[in-house]
C-alpha positions in Angstrom: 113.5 -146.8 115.6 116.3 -148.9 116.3 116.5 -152.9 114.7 118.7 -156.2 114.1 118.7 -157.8 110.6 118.9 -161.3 110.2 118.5 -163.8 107.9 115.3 -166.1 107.3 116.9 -169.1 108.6 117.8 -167.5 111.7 114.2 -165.8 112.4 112.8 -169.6 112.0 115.7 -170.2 115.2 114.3 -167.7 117.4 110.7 -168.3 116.5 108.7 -170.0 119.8 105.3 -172.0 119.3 102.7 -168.9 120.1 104.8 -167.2 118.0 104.6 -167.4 113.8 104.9 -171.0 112.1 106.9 -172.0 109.7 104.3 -172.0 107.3 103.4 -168.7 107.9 107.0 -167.9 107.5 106.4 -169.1 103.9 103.7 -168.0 103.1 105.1 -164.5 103.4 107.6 -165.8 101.5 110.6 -166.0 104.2 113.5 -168.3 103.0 116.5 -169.4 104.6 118.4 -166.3 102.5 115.5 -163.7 103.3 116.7 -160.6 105.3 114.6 -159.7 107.5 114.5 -157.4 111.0 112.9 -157.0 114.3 112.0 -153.6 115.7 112.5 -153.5 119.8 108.5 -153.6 119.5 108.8 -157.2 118.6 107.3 -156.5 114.8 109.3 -158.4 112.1 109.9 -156.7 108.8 110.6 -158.5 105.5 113.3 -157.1 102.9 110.9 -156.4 99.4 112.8 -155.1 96.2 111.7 -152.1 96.9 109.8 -151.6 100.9 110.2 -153.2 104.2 106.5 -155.3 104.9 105.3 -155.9 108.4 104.8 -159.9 108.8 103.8 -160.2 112.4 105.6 -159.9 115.7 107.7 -161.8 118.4 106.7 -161.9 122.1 107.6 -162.5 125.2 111.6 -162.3 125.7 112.4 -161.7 122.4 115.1 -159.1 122.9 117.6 -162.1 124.4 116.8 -164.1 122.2 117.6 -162.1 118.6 120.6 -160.8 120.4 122.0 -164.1 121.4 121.2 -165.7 117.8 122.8 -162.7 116.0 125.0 -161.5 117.7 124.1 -157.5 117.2 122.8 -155.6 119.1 119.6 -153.2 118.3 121.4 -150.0 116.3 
């Protein structure tokens, strides 16, 4: 499965209203430094010491959006 990493602080950027909310961001314990990444599903991923976790999901036109904010494309 293919995905683009970001950090926290740019997952909070793309993040719409229906979407997850800030305090749901940190509540999973998102940060501005927090790598994360978004599967071409939509499902974001937090980076644990030692295992990816499943956090929720994006919807809608996501795929513009994490491109345009990272710059990366999905690899």
């Amino acid at each position: 499965m293919k995905f683009i990493e970001m950090t926290g602080k740019q997952l909070n950027e793309i993040i719409k209203d229906d979407e997850l909310q800030i305090t749901d961001l940190a509540g999973a314990g998102i940060t501005d430094f927090s790598i994360v990444r978004i599967n071409q599903h939509g499902d974001i991923e937090v980076r644990r010491p030692a295992k990816w976790d499943v956090i929720g999901g994006l919807l809608g036109s996501f795929d513009e959006r994490v491109r345009k904010t990272t710059g990366h494309e999905w690899a």
